[in-house]
C-alpha positions in Angstrom: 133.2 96.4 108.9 132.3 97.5 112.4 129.0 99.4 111.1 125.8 97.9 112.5 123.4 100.4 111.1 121.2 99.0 108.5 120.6 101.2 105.6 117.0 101.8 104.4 117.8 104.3 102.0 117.2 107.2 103.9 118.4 109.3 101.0 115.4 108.8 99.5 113.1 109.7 103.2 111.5 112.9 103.3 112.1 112.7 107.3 115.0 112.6 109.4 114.9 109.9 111.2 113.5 106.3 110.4 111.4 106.5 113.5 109.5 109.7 112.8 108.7 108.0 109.6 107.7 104.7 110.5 105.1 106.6 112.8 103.9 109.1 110.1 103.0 105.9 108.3 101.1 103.9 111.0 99.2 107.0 111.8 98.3 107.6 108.1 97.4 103.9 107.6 95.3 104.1 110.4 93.2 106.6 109.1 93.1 105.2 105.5 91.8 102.1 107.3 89.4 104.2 109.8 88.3 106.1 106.6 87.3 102.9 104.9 86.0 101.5 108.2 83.6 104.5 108.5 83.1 105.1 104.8 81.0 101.5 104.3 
């Protein structure tokens, strides 16, 4: 097999691409963790 994409499941992504997601979690971690940072 020639394919070199690895599959992450994307079926199961409620985004497009892999990138778009990877940064919609980052920027939601960082705000759980500036929530908690701020919250105590």
């Amino acid at each position: 097999m020639s394919e070199d994409k690895f599959d992450r499941g994307s079926a199961l992504s409620i985004f497009g691409s892999d990138r778009r997601e990877d940064l919609m979690a980052l920027i939601f971690s960082l705000a759980i963790a500036l929530f908690i940072y701020m919250a105590y």
